[in-house]
Every structure is written in structure tokens, then in C-alpha cells.
C-alpha positions in Angstrom: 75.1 -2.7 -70.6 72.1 -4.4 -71.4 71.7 -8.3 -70.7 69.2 -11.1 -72.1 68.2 -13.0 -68.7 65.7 -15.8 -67.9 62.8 -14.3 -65.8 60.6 -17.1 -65.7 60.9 -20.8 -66.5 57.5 -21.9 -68.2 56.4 -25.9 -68.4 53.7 -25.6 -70.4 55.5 -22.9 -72.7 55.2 -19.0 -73.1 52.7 -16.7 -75.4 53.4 -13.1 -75.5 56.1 -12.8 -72.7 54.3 -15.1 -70.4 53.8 -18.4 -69.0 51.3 -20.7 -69.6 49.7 -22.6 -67.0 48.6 -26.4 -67.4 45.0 -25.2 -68.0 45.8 -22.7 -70.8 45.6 -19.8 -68.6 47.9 -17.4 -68.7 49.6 -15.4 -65.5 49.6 -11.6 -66.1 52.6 -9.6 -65.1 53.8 -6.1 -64.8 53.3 -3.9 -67.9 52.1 -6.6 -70.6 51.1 -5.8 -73.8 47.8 -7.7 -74.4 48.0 -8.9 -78.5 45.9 -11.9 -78.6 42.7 -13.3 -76.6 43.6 -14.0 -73.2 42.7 -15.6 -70.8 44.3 -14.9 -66.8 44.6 -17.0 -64.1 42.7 -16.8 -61.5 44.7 -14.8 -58.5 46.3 -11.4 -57.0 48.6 -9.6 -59.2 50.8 -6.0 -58.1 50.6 -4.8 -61.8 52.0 -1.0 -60.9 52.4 -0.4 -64.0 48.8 -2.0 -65.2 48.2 -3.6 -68.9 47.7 -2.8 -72.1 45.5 -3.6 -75.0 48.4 -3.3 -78.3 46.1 -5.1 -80.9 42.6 -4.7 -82.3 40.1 -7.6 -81.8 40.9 -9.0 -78.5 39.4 -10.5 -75.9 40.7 -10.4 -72.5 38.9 -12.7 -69.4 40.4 -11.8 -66.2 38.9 -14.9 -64.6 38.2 -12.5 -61.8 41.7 -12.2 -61.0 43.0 -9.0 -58.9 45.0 -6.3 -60.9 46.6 -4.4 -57.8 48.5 -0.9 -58.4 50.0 2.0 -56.5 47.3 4.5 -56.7 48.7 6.1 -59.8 48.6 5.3 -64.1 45.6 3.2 -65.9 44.8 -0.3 -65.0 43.6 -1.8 -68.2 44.4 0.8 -71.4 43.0 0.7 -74.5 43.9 3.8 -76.8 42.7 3.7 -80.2 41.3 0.0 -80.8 38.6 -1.7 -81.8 36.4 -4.6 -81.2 37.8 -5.1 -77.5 35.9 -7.3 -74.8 37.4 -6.5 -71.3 35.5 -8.6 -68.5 36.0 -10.6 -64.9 38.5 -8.0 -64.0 39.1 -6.4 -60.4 40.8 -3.8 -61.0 42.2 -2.1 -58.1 44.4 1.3 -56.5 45.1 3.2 -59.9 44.5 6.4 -61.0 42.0 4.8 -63.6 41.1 1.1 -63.3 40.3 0.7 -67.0 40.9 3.5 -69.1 39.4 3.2 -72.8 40.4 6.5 -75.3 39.2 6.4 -78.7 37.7 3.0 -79.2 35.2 1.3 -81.8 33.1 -1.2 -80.8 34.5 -1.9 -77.3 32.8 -4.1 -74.6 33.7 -3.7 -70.7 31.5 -5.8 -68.6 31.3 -7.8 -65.5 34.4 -5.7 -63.9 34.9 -4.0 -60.3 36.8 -1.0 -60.1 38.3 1.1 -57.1 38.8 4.2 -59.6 37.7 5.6 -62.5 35.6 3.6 -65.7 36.9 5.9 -68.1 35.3 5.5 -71.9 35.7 7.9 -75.1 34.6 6.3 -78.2 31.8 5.0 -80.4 29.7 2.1 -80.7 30.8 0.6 -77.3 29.6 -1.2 -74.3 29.9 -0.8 -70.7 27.6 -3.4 -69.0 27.4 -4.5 -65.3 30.7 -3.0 -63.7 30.7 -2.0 -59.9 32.7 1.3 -59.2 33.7 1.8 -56.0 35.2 5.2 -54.5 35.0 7.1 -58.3 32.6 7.9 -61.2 32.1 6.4 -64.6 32.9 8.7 -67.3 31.3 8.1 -71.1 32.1 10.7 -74.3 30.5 9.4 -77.8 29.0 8.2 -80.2 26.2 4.8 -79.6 27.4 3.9 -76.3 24.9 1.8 -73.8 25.9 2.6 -70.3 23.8 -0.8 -68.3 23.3 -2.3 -65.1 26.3 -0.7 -63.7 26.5 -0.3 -59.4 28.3 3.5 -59.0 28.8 3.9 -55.0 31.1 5.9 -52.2 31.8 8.5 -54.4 30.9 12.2 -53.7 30.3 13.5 -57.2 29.3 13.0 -60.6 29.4 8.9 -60.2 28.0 9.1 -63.6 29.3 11.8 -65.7 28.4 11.7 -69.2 30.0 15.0 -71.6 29.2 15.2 -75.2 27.6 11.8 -75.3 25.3 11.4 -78.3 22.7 8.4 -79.5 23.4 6.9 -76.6 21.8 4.6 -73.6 21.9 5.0 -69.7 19.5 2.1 -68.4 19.2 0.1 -65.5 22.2 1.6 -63.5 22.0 1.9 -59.7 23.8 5.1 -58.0 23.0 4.2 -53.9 24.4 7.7 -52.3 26.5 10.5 -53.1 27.4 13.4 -50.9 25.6 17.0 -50.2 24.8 18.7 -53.2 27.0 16.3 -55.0 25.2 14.8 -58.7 24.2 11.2 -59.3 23.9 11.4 -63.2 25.6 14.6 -64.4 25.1 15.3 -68.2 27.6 18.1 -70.4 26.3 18.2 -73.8 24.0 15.2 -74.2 22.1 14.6 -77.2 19.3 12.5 -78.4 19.7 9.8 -75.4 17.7 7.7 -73.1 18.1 7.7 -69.2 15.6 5.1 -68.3 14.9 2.6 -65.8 17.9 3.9 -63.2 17.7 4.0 -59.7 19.3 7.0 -57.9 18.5 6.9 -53.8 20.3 9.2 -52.3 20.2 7.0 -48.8 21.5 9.8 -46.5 19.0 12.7 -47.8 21.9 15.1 -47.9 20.1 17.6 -50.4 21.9 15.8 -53.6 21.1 16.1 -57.6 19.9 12.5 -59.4 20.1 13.7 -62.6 21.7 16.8 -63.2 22.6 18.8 -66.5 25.4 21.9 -67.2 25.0 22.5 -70.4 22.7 21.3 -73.4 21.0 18.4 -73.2 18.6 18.4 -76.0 15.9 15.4 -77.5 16.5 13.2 -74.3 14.1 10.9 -73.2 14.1 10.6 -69.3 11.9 7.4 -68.2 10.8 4.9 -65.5 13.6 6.2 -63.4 13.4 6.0 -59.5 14.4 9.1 -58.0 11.8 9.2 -55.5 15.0 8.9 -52.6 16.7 12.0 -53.4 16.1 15.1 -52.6 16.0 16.9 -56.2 15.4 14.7 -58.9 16.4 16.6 -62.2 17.6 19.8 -62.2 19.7 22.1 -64.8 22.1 24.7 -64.1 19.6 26.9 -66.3 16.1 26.8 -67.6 17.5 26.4 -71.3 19.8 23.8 -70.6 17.2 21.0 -71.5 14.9 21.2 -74.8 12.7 18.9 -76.5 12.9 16.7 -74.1 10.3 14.0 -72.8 10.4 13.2 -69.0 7.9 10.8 -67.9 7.3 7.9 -65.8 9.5 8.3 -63.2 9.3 8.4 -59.4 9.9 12.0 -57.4 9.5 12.9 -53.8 7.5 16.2 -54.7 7.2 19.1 -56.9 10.2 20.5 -55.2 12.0 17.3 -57.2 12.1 19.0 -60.9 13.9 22.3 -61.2 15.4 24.4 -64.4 13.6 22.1 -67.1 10.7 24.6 -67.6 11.2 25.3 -71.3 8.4 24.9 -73.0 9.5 22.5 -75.3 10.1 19.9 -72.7 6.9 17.7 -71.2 6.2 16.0 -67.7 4.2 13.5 -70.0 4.2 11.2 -73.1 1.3 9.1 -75.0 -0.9 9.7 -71.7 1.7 8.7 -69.5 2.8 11.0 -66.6 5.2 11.0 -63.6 4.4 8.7 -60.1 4.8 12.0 -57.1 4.8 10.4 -53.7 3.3 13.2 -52.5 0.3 13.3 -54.8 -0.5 9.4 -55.6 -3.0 8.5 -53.0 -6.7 9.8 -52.4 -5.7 11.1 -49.0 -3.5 13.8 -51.0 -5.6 14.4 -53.7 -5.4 11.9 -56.1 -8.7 10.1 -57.3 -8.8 7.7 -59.8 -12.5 7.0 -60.0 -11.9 5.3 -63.4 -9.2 3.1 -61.6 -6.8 3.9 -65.2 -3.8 4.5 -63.0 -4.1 7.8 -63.6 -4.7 10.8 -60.9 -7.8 12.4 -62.8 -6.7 15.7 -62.2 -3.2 16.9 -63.3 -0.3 17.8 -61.2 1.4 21.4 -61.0 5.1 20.5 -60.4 5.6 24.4 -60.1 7.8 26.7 -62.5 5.0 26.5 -64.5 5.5 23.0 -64.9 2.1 20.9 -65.2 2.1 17.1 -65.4 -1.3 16.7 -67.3 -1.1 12.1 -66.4 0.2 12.2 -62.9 0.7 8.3 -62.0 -2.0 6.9 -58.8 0.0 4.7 -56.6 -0.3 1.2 -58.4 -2.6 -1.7 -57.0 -0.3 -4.3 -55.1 -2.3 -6.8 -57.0 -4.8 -6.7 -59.4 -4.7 -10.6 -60.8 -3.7 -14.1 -59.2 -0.8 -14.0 -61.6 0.5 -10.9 -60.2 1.5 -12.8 -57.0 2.7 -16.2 -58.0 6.4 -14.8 -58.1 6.1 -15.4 -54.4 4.8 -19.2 -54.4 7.9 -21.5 -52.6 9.6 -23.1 -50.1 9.4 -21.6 -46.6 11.3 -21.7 -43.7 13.7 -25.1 -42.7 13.8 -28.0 -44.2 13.5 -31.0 -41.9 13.1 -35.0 -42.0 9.8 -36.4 -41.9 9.5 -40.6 -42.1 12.6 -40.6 -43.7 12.4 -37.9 -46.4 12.7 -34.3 -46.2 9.9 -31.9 -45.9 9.3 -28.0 -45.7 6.1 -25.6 -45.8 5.2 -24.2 -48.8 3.1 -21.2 -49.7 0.7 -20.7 -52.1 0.0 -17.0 -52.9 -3.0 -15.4 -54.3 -4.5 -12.0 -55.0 -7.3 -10.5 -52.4 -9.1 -7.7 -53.1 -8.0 -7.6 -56.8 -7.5 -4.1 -58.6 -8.2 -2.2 -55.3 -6.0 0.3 -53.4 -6.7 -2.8 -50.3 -5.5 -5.6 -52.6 -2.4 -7.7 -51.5 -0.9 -10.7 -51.9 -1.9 -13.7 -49.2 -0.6 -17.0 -49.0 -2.3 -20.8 -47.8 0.7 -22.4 -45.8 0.8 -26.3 -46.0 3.8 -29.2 -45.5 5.2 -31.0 -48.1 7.0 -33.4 -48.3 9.9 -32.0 -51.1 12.6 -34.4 -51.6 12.5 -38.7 -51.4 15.7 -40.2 -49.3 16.8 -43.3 -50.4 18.6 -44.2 -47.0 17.1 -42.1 -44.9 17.3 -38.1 -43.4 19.4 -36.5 -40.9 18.9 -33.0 -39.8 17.0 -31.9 -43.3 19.5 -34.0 -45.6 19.2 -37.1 -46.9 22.2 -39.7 -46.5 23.6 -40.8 -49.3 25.2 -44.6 -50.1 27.8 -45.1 -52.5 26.6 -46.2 -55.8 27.2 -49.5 -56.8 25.7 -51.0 -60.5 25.2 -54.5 -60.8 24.4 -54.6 -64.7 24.5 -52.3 -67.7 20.7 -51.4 -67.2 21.3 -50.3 -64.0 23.2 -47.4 -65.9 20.8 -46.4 -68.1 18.6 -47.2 -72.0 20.8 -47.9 -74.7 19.5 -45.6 -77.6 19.5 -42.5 -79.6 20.3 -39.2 -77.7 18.9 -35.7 -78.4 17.7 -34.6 -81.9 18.7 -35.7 -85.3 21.2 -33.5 -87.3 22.8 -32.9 -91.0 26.2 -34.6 -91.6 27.7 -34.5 -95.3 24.0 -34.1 -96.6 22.5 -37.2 -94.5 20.7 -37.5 -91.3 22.3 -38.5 -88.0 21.5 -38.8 -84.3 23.8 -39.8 -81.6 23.4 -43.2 -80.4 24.6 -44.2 -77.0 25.5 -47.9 -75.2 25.5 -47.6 -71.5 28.2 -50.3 -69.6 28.8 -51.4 -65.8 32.1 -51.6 -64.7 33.6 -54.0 -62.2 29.6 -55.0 -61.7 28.2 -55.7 -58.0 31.7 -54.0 -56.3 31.5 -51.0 -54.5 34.5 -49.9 -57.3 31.4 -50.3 -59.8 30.7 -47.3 -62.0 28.6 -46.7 -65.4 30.4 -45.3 -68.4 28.9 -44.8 -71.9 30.3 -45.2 -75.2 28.8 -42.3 -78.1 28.6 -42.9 -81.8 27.1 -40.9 -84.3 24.6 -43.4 -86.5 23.6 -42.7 -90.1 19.6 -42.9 -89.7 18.3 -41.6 -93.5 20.6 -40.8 -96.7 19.1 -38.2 -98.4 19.0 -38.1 -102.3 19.4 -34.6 -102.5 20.0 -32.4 -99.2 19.4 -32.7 -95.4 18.1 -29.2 -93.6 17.4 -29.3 -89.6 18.1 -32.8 -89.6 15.5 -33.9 -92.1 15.9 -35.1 -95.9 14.4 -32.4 -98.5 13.7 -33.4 -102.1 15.2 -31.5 -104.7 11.7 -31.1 -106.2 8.2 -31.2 -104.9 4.7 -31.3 -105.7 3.5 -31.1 -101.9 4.1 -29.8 -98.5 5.4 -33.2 -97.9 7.8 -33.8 -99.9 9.6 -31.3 -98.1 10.8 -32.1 -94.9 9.4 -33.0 -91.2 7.3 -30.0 -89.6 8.1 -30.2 -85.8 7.9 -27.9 -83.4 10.9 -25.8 -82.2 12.0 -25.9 -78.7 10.0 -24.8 -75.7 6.5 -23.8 -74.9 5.9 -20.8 -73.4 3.9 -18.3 -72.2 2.3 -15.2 -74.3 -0.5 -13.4 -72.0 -2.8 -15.9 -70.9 -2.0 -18.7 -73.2 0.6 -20.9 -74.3 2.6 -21.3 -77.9 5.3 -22.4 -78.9 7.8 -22.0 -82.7 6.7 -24.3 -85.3 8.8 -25.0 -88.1 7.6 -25.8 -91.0 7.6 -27.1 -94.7 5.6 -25.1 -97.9 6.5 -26.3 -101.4 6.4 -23.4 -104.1 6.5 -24.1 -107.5 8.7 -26.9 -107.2 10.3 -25.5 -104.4 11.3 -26.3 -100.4 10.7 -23.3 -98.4 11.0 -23.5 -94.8 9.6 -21.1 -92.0 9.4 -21.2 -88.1 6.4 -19.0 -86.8 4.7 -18.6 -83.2 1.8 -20.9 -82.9 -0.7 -21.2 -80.1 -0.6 -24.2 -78.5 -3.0 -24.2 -75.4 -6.2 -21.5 -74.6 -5.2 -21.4 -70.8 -7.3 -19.0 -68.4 -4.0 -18.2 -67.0 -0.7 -19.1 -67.8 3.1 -19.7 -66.0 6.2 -20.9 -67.4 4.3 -22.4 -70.5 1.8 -24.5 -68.8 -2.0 -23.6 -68.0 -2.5 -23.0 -63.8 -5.4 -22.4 -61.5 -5.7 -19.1 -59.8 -2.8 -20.6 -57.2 -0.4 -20.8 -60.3 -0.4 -24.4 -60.3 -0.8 -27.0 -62.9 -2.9 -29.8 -63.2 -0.2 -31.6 -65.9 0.1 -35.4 -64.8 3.8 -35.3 -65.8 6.5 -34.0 -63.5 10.2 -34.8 -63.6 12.7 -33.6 -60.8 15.7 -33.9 -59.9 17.6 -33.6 -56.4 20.3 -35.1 -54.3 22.6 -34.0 -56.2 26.4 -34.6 -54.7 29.6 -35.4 -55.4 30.1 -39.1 -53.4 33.7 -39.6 -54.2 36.1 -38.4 -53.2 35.5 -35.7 -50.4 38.3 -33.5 -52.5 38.7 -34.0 -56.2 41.8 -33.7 -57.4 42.4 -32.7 -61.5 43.7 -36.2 -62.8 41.6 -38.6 -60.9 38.3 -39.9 -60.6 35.0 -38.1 -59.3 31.4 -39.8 -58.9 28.6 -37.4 -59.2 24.8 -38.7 -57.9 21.9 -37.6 -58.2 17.9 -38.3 -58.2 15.8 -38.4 -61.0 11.9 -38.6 -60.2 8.6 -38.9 -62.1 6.5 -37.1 -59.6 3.7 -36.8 -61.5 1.2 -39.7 -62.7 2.1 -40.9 -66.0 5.2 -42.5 -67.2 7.8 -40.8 -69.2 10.8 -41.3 -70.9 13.3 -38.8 -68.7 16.4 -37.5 -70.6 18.8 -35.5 -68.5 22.3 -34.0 -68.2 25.5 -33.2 -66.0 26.9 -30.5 -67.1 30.4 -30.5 -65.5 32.0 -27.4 -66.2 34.6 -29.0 -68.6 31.7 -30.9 -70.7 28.2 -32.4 -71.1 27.0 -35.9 -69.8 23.9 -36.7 -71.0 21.6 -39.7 -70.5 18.0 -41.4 -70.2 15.4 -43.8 -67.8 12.1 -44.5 -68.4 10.1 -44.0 -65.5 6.6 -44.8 -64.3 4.6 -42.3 -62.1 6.2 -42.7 -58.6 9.2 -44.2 -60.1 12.9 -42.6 -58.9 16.2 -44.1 -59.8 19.7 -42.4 -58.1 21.8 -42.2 -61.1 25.9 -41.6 -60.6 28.3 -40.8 -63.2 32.6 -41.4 -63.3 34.5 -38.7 -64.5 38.3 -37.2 -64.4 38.7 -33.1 -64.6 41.9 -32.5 -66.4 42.4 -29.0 -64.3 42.6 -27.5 -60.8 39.6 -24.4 -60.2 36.1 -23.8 -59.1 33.7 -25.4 -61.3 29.7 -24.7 -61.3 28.3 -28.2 -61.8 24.5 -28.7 -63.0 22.3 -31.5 -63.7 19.5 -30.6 -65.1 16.3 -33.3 -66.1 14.6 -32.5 -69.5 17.3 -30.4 -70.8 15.9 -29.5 -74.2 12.2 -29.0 -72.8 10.5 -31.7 -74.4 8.0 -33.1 -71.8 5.2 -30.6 -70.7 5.6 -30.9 -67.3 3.4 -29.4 -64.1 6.4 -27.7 -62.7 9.5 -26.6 -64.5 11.4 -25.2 -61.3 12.5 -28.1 -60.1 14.0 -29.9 -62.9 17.7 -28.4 -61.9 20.1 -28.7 -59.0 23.6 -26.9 -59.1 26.9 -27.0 -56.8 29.8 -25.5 -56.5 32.9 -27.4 -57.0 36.6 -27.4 -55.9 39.1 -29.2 -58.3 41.9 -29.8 -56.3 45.7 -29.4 -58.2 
């Protein structure tokens, strides 16, 4: 006989045969069929007999929960739908972890698997999985295979068959066992393999990049295969044709096998491969025109001739090219009451020779103000008291105008101090969205338009479009702007340069140390959650933090919390020096782990010295 019976009791109700949590989440459970976007929460689930995907256009967040099985049946199943985003899933102990047959348009990303990724379909994604202790399997049509972490697995960790228009980039395959295959191809058409790393850590005598049968019109680039022992190889010479392999990285000439039909070439557009053991002068290669290029070719054997062989690149040939190093070093520690740290400054010596490297100047700074003092590199903090609104912030108009019903608005915002000169004082605001300009005929990008014009102006306000940046040496930045024709607003945002710089890093001109000589620099650091030690969902939390001008002008400093659940924003005008500690009340309506930011100059308006240090994040617990 067959009985209705209560499984679950649900207090915040039931979608799709399952409960609801208080923050919308929803708690998976054995065999569920997945027919709307979903969202899990977060936690450890025995799922043996997995989940299923029963609808097309879905969208399913796993919240980085753990789907646990018995080592047998499909994790995740799709079969035959499209327009599916699987992500934030751990999917562990099945036969497959996700198995995907037959889709359109399907996205699986940000996943870790203890079995197979298993994909047949068209148009699809599969973007930054890890796969541990099995292969990733693709058959298609337009699939990009990205940024995916294959590892323990003996064989074939990436086995593509009859994959077609497709793309393999950017994957990393650290080991696989004796004569086992990193990247093994069956039937592979008109596809790029580029920018992968295959090592092969325990030099067991392994294949990176393999193929069976057929794999025609490929383009094999920029890979690094210079760890394993045989970087591509067929199982014939006619298994590849027409195919261009160049720019990758191989031990020796022992590395390319069974590709020597003559329709395939070790070069393209004067561009060979890098062979470690042919990319110095001490083994052959001179480069007396310093083009990168060995000037004589390389004979990879089989007949094989690589008429561009790479020379083993400069370290350094400009400043710029070490700058990526410049920062803090070693421990921070107190100094006078503040907190200091060396810094290094890099720079390039001996520039575009085979000597050149990157050298630093050590100094110590002093990197962060303490308010009430340093303790074992951290500054001590004081609970935040206001004793008037202006403690709190500027009344006045937040972030750009915008288009409401035809007419121009901004956000205007009124800052107050609650229970003033007591330490239960806090600031709160109050938002209200103004009418600035009613516009006669239409409002585009928060400007009025005419409905006719005889000039540019009549148009709308030509502004330019968020941030500067850099392009080669200089910088630019979008401009929008307004052209009337015949009669007519047209608008158009185009790249404009904005600064000649003789070198250039995160859109502001530097000196051959890659710093600037802006007078304006905001920051922001300190930043801490004062009260209470732990948050609970329901009650109050005070986040502080310190905004400074460091630099030698005054500005008018917006800035922003961005609390996981929503955006406080805010803004002080500061003179050079100037620093205020700013803290801001709010209640979390949920329990989790929420990544907290405050960022200063959130919408890149002020062209500072130093945009690196306009952001400080932490990582909270919201207690239930």
C-alpha cells in the first residue's frame, strides 16, 4: 500500500519538494529534480542517488555545498537541456560527478569533482572546475574547455573525441602516470589548444598532448610542455594535418613525434617554438639581431624543421616589465605609534640583455596612521562615538545623475547622529532620489536632449566615461559625446588620450620606479568590525574604517561598504594630511560568510598616485 506521509516540516515554506531556509536557500535532498533556479545551502549532503536537471533554463548555485554519493550513478545530470548554469558544486564519490548528455548552451564552472566532468553537446561551457582522481571528457560542437585544474589521474585527464570548433585554453594537467596522456584528442577538428600547461612532475615518460585518430586544422599554441617528456605525439604520421603548432615550450627535439606530414608547420607569421635545449648561445642559439629569434632554424628531427625557433626571452627589457613586483615586504611593525613595513621598489638592469633582471631599492615606510596607538603591527582601535551629524559625514548628492520618467535625478543623502556624545552613538543616513532638471523632451545618460538641434550643444552633456587607463605608454580614457545631425541627437563614446606619459601604470604617468608624481592620494585602512566580537543575523554590527588623503591637495573623498547584503555609500572632504575614522550601523537579516569591502573612490573619479590602496576586504561570520 502506498501512504502520503510528512517527511519534512518547513517554516519558511517548500519549492519543488523542499524546504526553504530563512535566507531563501534551499536544502538539497536525495534524488531531486531541479525545475527552477536554485539556490543550495551551504553544507554536506549524502545525495546517493545525486540530482537532476528536469527543465531547460536553469540555474543551479550550489553555494559550495558537498554532494556526497556511494561511488556509483551521476552526481549532477543533465540529459537533453538547454541553457543550464551548474557552479559552486563539490561534487563527490560518484561514478560521474556531473554528467551533461546532449546539451545546448550549458555552463559548468567553478565546480570540484572526485570523478568524471562528463560533457556531450554544443555551444557549452566548462570553465574553472578542479577534477580530482578522473579525466574530463568533451564531444561537440563550440565548446570552450578553460582554466580547468585536471590532477591524480593516470590517463587521458583531458579526453576530447569528436570535438569540433572548439576551445582548450588555459587548463593545467600537473602529472599523470607512465606513458599515460595529458590531452588526448579522437577526432578533433578545427580547434585551438593554447596557453595549457601540462608538467608531467614525476618525468615518467608521459604524452602532453596526444592524438588517435584525425585531428585536422588545429592550432596548437603558447602551450608549456617543456616538463614532460614527449610533448605531442600521434599514434601515426597522418593523424594530424593542416595543422599549425607554434609557440610552445618543449624539452627537445625528442618532444614532437608522428606530426611530420607535410602539411603541418613548427611555425606561424614568423613565430616558432621555445626548445630548452636550443634557446641559449651556449647551445647554439644566437640572436645577434636580439628579435627573439634563434637566427638559425631548428631540426626537430622526422624531417621536421622549425624555421623561427624562440631565444630564451630577456628577464627584463623595460622598467615597466618589473613593476609587478613593487610592494610591501616582510612584517609589519609599530613605529611612534603607527605601523610601518619595508617596501621595494623594482627596476630593470641591464635592459634587453640575456644579463638583465629585476633589482629592487629597499626603504621603510611608514604604511598605515593609528589613531590610538600600535601593538604588535596593529593599530588599536576605540569605539566610535559621533557627537554631531557632521561627524557622520556631507549632506549632498551621491554618485552620478540618472534618467527617471524622462527627467534628471541624482540621489541626495542627509547624514544623522544618533544618541550624540554616548558611546551607543552611531551615524545613519536617510536617501532620497531629487528631481535636479525636467527635460522638455527626453533625458539619455542622465542629461536632458532637445528634441531638435542646431548645435552640438543642444544635445546633451559630453563627459567622460568611467576610468582612466592605461594603453601602451599613455593614458585615455571613454569620452561620450554629443554630435547634432541634421536636426538630430546622436551620441557616441570613443577612446580618447588623455595624458602623453613616458611610461604608464594603472592609468597614471610614473617614473622609471613605477611611481607617480600625482599630488592626490586617497586610502583606506583599518578596516574592522568594532561591535560586536560575533554578529549575529538580526542585530546590530558597526563597521570602521580610515579614510586618508595622503597626498597634497584636498579632495572631496566618496567611498563605499559593500556589505555582502548591500551598498553603503558616503563622502568627507579632506585636506592633504587629513584622515577621519568613519563607522557605519547595520543589521544582516541572515546567518553565512560574508566578503565585506570598503573601497574609497569607488567609481574612479579622482586621478590618484596610487590606486592599490584604495580597498580593504574581510571576511565575515554572521552568526544564526
Amino acid at each position: 500500500s502506498e501512504h502520503e506521509v510528512t517527511r519534512d516540516t518547513c517554516e519558511e515554506g517548500c519549492v519543488d519538494g523542499s524546504c526553504i531556509s530563512d535566507d531563501g536557500c534551499v536544502v538539497p535532498f536525495d534524488g531531486m529534480n531541479i525545475t527552477e533556479n536554485t539556490v543550495f545551502c551551504k553544507g554536506s549532503y549524502e545525495l546517493l542517488n545525486g540530482i537532476k536537471i528536469a527543465v531547460d533554463n536553469i540555474k543551479l548555485d550550489c553555494n559550495g555545498s558537498i554532494l556526497k554519493g556511494a561511488g556509483i550513478g551521476n552526481g549532477i545530470e543533465i540529459i537533453g537541456y538547454s541553457d543550464v548554469e551548474i557552479k559552486n558544486c563539490y561534487v563527490d564519490e560518484f561514478s560521474k560527478g556531473i554528467y551533461a548528455k546532449d546539451v545546448i548552451n550549458a555552463e559548468i564552472i567553478d565546480n570540484k569533482l572526485t570523478s568524471q566532468l562528463y560533457i556531450k553537446g554544443v555551444d557549452s561551457v566548462v570553465d574553472g572546475n578542479e577534477i580530482d582522481y578522473s579525466r574530463l571528457y568533451a564531444q561537440g560542437d563550440n565548446i570552450t574547455i578553460s582554466n580547468n585544474i585536471v590532477d591524480n589521474y593516470s590517463d587521458h585527464l583531458i579526453r576530447l573525441y569528436r570535438l569540433y570548433n572548439s576551445r582548450v585554453t588555459g587548463n593545467y594537467i600537473p602529472d599523470y602516470a607512465y606513458w599515460g596522456r595529458g590531452i588526448s584528442m579522437d577526432g578533433v577538428g578545427n580547434t585551438v589548444i593554447e596557453n595549457n600547461s601540462i608538467t608531467e612532475k614525476s618525468n615518467r615518460g608521459g604524452y602532453a598532448i596526444y592524438c588517435w585518430y584525425r585531428c585536422e586544422d588545429l592550432i596548437i599554441k603558447g602551450n608549456d610542455l617543456g616538463g614532460s617528456e614527449y610533448g605531442i605525439e600521434g599514434d601515426s604520421i597522418f593523424n594530424y594535418r593542416n595543422s599549425y603548432i607554434y609557440l610552445n615550450k618543449f624539452k627537445d627535439f625528442t618532444s614532437v613525434k608522428d606530426v611530420s606530414n607535410e602539411s603541418n608547420l613548427l611555425y606561424h607569421s614568423q613565430e616558432g617554438n621555445r626548445w630548452l635545449d636550443y634557446d641559449e648561445e651556449s647551445e647554439g642559439c644566437i640572436d645577434a639581431d636580439v628579435d627573439g629569434i634563434c637566427d638559425d632554424p631548428y631540426d626537430a628531427g622526422e624531417g621536421l624543421i622549425d624555421e623561427y625557433p624562440l631565444a630564451k626571452p630577456f628577464e627584463c627589457s623595460f622598467n615597466s616589465d618589473c613593476w609587478k613586483e613593487n610592494g610591501w615586504a616582510g612584517d609589519e611593525y609599530c613605529e611612534n605609534g603607527d605601523i610601518w613595513q619595508s617596501y621595494r621598489r623594482y627596476k630593470c638592469y641591464n635592459p634587453g640583455t640575456h644579463e638583465s633582471y629585476c633589482g629592487y631599492e629597499e626603504e621603510e615606510k611608514e604604511k598605515r596612521e593609528c589613531d590610538h596607538g600600535c601593538s604588535d603591527g596593529v593599530c588599536l582601535s576605540k569605539e566610535f562615538t559621533c557627537s554631531s551629524d557632521n561627524d557622520c559625514g556631507s549632506d549632498g548628492y551621491v554618485g552620478s545623475s540618472y534618467c527617471s520618467e524622462d527627467d534628471v535625478y541624482q540621489v541626495h543623502r542627509q547624514w544623522s547622529c544618533h544618541n550624540p556624545g554616548t558611546s551607543e552613538a552611531y551615524c545613519s543616513y536617510d536617501d532620497e532620489n531629487e528631481l535636479i532638471e525636467s527635460c522638455s523632451y527626453d533625458c539619455v545618460n542622465g542629461d536632458c536632449i532637445a528634441s531638435g538641434c542646431s548645435v552640438d550643444s543642444d544635445c546633451g552633456e559630453e563627459k567622460w566615461i568611467g576610468s582612466s587607463y592605461c594603453n601602451g605608454a599613455d593614458i585615455y580614457q571613454i569620452y561620450g559625446s554629443w554630435n547634432c545631425n541634421n536636426g538630430t541627437c546622436e551620441y557616441s563614446e570613443n577612446e580618447v588620450l588623455k595624458e602623453n606619459c613616458g611610461a604608464c601604470l594603472n592609468g597614471v604617468c610614473v617614473d622609471e620606479y613605477g611611481e607617480s608624481n600625482k599630488t592626490v592620494d586617497l586610502s583606506v585602512s583599518g578596516f574592522v568590525v568594532q561591535y560586536p566580537d560575533n554578529p549575529k543575523a538580526g542585530e546590530t554590527t558597526i563597521f570602521a574604517f580610515a579614510l586618508r588623503n595622503t597626498g597634497e591637495s584636498a579632495v572631496k573623498a566618496e567611498w563605499e561598504i559593500d556589505t555582502g547584503e548591500g551598498i553603503i555609500k558616503g563622502v568627507h572632504s579632506l585636506d592633504a594630511g587629513d584622515a577621519r575614522v568613519i563607522a557605519r550601523r547595520l543589521t544582516y537579516s541572515a546567518a553565512g560568510v560574508y566578503n565585506t569591502k570598503v573601497t574609497a573612490d569607488p567609481d574612479g573619479k579622482i586621478d590618484e598616485s596610487n590606486e592599490a590602496n584604495n580597498q580593504e576586504e574581510i571576511s565575515l561570520v554572521v552568526e544564526g
